[in-house]
N, C-alpha and C positions, 0 to 999 in steps of 0.2 A: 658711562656711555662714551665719553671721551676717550677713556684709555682705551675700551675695544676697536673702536675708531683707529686709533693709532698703531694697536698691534695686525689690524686685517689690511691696511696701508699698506704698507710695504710688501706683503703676499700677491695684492693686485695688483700693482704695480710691478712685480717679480713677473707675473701672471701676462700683462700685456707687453712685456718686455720682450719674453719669449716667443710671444705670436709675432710681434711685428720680424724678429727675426729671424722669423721660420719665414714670413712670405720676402724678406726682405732677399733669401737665400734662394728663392723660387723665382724672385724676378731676377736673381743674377742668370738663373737659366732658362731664362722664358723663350730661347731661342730652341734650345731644344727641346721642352716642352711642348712646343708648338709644333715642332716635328714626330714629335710621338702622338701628339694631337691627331694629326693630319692622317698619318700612317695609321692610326688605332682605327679612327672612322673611317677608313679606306679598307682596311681586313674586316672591321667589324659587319659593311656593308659586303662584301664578300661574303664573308662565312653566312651572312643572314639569308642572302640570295642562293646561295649552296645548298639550303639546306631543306628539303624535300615540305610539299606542301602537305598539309595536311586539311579533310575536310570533316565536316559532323552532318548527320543526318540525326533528325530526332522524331520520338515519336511518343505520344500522349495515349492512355489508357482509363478507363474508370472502372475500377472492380465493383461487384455489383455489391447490393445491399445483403447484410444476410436475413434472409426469408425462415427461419425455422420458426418451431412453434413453439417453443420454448420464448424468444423474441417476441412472435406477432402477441402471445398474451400478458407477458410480461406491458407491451404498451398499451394495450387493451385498458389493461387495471390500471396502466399508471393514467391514463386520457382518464378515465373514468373516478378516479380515489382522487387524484391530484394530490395527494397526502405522500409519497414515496420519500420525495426527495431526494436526498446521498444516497439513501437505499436503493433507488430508482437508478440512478446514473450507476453506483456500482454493479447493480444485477447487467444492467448494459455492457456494461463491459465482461465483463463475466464471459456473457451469453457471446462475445464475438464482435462487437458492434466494429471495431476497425482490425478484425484479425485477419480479414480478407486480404487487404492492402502489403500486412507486412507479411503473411504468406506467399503473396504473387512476386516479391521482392526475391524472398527465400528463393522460387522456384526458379526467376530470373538468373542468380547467381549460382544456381546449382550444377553439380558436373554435369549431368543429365543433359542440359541446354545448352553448354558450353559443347562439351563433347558433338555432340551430335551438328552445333555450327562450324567444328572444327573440320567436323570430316564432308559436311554436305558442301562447306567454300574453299577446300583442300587448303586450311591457313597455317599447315605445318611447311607447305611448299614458301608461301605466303611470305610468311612471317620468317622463312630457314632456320624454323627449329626443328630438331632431331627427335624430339618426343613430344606426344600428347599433353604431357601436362605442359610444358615451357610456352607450347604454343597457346592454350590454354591461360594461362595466367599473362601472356600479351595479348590477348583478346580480352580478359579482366583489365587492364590497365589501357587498353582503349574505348572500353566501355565505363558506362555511368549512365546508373539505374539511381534516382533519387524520388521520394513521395512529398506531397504536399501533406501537412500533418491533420488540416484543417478539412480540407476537399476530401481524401486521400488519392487525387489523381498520381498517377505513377509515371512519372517519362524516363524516358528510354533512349539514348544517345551514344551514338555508335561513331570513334574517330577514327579516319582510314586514310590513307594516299589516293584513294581513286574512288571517285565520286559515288558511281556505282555502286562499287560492292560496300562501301559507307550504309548507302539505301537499303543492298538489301542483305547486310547483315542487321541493322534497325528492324527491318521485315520479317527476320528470319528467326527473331526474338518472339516477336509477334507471334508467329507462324507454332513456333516449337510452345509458347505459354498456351497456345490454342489449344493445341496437340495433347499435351498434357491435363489441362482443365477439361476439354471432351471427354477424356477417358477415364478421369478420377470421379467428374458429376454426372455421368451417364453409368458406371461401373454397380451403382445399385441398381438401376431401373434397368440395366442389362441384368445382372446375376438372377434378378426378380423372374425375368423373361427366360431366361433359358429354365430357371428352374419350375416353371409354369408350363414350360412346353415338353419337359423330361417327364412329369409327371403326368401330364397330359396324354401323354404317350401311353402312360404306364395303364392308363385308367381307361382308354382307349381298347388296348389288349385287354382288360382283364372283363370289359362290358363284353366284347367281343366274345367272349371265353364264356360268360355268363348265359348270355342270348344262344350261344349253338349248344350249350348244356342245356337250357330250357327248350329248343327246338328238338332236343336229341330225345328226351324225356316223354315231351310230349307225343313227339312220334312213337313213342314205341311204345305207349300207354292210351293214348289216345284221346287224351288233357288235351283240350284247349280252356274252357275256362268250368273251373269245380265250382262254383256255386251253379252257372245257368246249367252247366251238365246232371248235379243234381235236381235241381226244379224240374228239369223236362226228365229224367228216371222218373221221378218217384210219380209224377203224374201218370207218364206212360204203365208204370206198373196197376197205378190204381184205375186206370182206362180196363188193363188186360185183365187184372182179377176181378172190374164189376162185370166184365164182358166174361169170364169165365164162372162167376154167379151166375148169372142170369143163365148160362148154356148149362148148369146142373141143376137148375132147375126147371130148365124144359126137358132135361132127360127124365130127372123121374117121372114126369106125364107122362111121357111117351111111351116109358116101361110101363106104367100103369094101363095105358090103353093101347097099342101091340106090342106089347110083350118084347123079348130078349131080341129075338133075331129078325125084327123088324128093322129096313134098310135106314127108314129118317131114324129110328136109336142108334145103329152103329154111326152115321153121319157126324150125330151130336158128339156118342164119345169122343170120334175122332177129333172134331171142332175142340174139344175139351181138351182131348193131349196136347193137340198144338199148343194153345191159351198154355198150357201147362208149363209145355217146353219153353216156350217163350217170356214165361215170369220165370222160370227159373235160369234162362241165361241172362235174363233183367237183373238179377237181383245178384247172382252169382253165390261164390261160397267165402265165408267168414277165414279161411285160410292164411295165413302170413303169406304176404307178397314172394316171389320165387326172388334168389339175389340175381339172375339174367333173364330177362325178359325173353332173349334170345330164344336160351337153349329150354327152358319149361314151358312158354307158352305154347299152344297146339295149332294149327292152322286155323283154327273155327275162330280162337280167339284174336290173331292176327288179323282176320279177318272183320272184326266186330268195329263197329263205328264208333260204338262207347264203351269206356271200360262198366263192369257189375256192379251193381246199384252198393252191396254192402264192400268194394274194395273204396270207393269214392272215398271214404274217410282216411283208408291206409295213404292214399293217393296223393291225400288235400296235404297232409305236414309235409314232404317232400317239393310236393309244386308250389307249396307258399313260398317255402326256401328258395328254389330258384328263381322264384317271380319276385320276392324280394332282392336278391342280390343283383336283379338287373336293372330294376328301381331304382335300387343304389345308385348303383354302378353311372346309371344316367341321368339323376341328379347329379352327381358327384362332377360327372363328365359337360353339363351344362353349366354349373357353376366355375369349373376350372375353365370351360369357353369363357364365359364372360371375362374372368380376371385376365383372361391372357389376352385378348383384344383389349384390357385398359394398359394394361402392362407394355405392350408395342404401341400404345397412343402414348405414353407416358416415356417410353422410352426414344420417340422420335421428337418427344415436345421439350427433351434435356438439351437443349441446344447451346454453343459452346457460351460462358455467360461473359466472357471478355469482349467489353464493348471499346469501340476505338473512337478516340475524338479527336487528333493530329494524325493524318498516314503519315510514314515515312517518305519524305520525297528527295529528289537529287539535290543537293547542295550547290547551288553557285557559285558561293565565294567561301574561300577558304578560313578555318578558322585558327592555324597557327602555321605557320609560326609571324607574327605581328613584326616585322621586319625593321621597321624605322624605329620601332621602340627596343627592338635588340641590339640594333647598330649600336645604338645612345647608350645602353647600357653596358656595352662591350669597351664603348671608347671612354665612357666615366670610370669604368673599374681599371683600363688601360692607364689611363690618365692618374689615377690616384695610386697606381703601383708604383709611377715613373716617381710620381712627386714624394711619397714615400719612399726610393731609393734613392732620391735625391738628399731627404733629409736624413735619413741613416748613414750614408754615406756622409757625411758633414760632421754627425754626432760619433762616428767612427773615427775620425782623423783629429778628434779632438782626447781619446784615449789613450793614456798613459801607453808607454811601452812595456813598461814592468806591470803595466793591472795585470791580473790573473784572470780576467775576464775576454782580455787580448790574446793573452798566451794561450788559454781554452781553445778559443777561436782558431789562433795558429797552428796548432798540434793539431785538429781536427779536420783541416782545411789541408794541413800535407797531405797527410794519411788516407784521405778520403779517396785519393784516384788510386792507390796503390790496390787498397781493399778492394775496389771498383775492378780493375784489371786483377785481382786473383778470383773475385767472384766470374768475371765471363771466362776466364781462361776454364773455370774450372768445370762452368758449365758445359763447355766447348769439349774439354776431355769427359764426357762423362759419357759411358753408354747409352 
């Protein structure tokens, strides 16, 4: 212990040797130290008052929760099992639980945002740069977007010359994440909507299309509804054939008691051809339907109020058809009403989800440049250059004339202006 003692002796002793004769060389010039002193803090307070104000506007945000259902049941179970655990927090994470926050950061720094503050506060004038992007990345470098890891509150801090437009490019961040978030979370319950009302449209014409073929049909057939149209034939025909029983049977009495060309016989037959005539346009003929209504039917049957008791079946498969398709068609067209009135309630209830908890407001006092404490730091670093050339300068004139380290110095120290004057000269000659 002793010998190390003795051998670190003399080192620190060497050690404070050399300190006291470093300051000892610093009070031989503490006169002009004090004059660089004086002079550093007199430009340092210069330059500091020179130098343009700068202010910050800030502004706080909360992105929402995320709501999916993939989430709402994921916590359902985990409230309910309480058994999850790591498994619980990772599916959480998974599912989104802080993706909002570093999303809304993303969309903050994105060109999209920038660009579009460049050109709506003309900050390529601003700023006097020549392109979008330069301007662009000094509006990055005045900006600072940071999240809380914990909350995930987001702020938003905008540094500028003038108070104002500080505010309201902080505003305009706002303005533009609004802009974007509206149209990316309303972008389904919109697509939803137009494609609800496109087909809506669709289903609209084709009911339309349905209903004037079943109005076309039955006009020209004279269908209104084939079941009561049957019920009242077939009754009417069994009305007209017991009514044309009963009238052959009092014809033959009547022949039986005067004879052939007595006036009540002829009466009767004729009562009976009627009856006759009349179940036979009742009933009509078994024939295949004509393919135009138009051009085969005869005026008698244009004329008739009900189509012939044995066509009503050819009649019924056709008119179910289009009495089905308009059923459809208006189910079809009620249920796409309802969806499309939730779809525009759904779509006005997407409302932008970034909610604000600091506005951006005008800044009072400025936030750089801190003046007194640049002064101080201009005239410390002033101060310690002089005193550094003070002692270099000392450790200089204490160098051999033949060190090689001297000579270095001298041969680089001629030379240096020469090279200096052929480098401007040459600039100066050059196209």
């Amino acid at each position: 212990m002793a010998t190390m003692t003795s051998v670190l002796s003399p080192t620190r002793t060497t050690q404070t040797a050399h300190w006291a004769t470093r300051m000892q060389l610093l009070w031989m010039h503490r006169r002009m130290l004090r004059r660089v002193l004086a002079i550093s803090f007199l430009l340092s307070l210069g330059i500091a008052f020179v130098l343009p104000k700068q202010y910050t506007s800030s502004a706080s945000i909360m992105p929402p929760e995320p709501q999916g259902s993939g989430a709402m049941m994921l916590a359902a179970l985990t409230a309910r099992t309480g058994g999850l655990g790591g498994l619980g927090s990772l599916a959480g994470g998974l599912l989104g639980e802080h993706s909002s926050t570093a999303l809304y950061i993303d969309l903050l720094h994105s060109g999209t945002v920038s660009g579009h503050l460049v050109s709506r506060f003309d900050l390529m004038h601003v700023y006097h740069k020549r392109y979008y992007v330069d301007a662009e990345k000094r509006l990055a470098s005045a900006s600072t977007i940071t999240d809380d890891k914990k909350s995930g509150v987001i702020t938003i801090k905008v540094q500028d010359r003038d108070p104002m437009r500080a505010r309201d490019l902080a505003q305009g961040y706002l303005d533009e994440l609004n802009r974007i978030v509206t149209q990316t979370s309303t972008s389904g319950a919109h697509q939803e909507r137009i494609f609800i009302e496109r087909r809506l449209k669709s289903v609209e014409d084709d009911l339309e299309r349905a209903q004037l073929d079943l109005s076309e049909f039955s006009s020209k057939t004279s269908t209104i509804d084939i079941r009561e149209q049957t019920h009242a034939m077939v009754d009417a025909g069994a009305r007209v054939q017991a009514e044309m029983l009963v009238e052959q049977s009092s014809l033959q009495s009547l022949r039986q008691i005067y004879g052939e060309g007595n006036v009540r016989v002829r009466e009767t037959q004729a009562r009976i051809a009627s009856l006759q005539g009349d179940l036979t346009r009742m009933t009509g003929s078994g024939a295949p339907l004509p393919a135009s209504q138009d051009e085969s039917s005869s005026a008698d049957d244009k004329n008739e109020l009900y189509p012939p008791l044995r066509q009503l079946p050819r009649l019924a498969v056709p008119y179910a058809d289009l009495y089905r398709r308009v059923k459809v068609q208006e189910t079809v067209f009620e249920l796409l009403t309802q969806q499309y009135e939730l779809a525009r309630l759904e779509e006005a209830r997407d409302v932008p989800a970034v909610r604000i908890i600091d506005v951006p407001g005008v800044p009072e006092k400025k936030s750089f440049p801190p003046r007194l404490l640049l002064a101080l730091l201009l005239t410390f670093l002033s101060f310690s250059a002089a005193a550094f050339l003070v002692l270099a300068n000392e450790r200089w004139q204490h160098v051999a004339e033949d060190d090689v380290r001297r000579r270095l110095v001298t041969e680089v120290a001629a030379s240096l202006p020469q090279r200096l004057r052929v480098l401007v000269n040459g600039e100066r000659g050059a196209p």
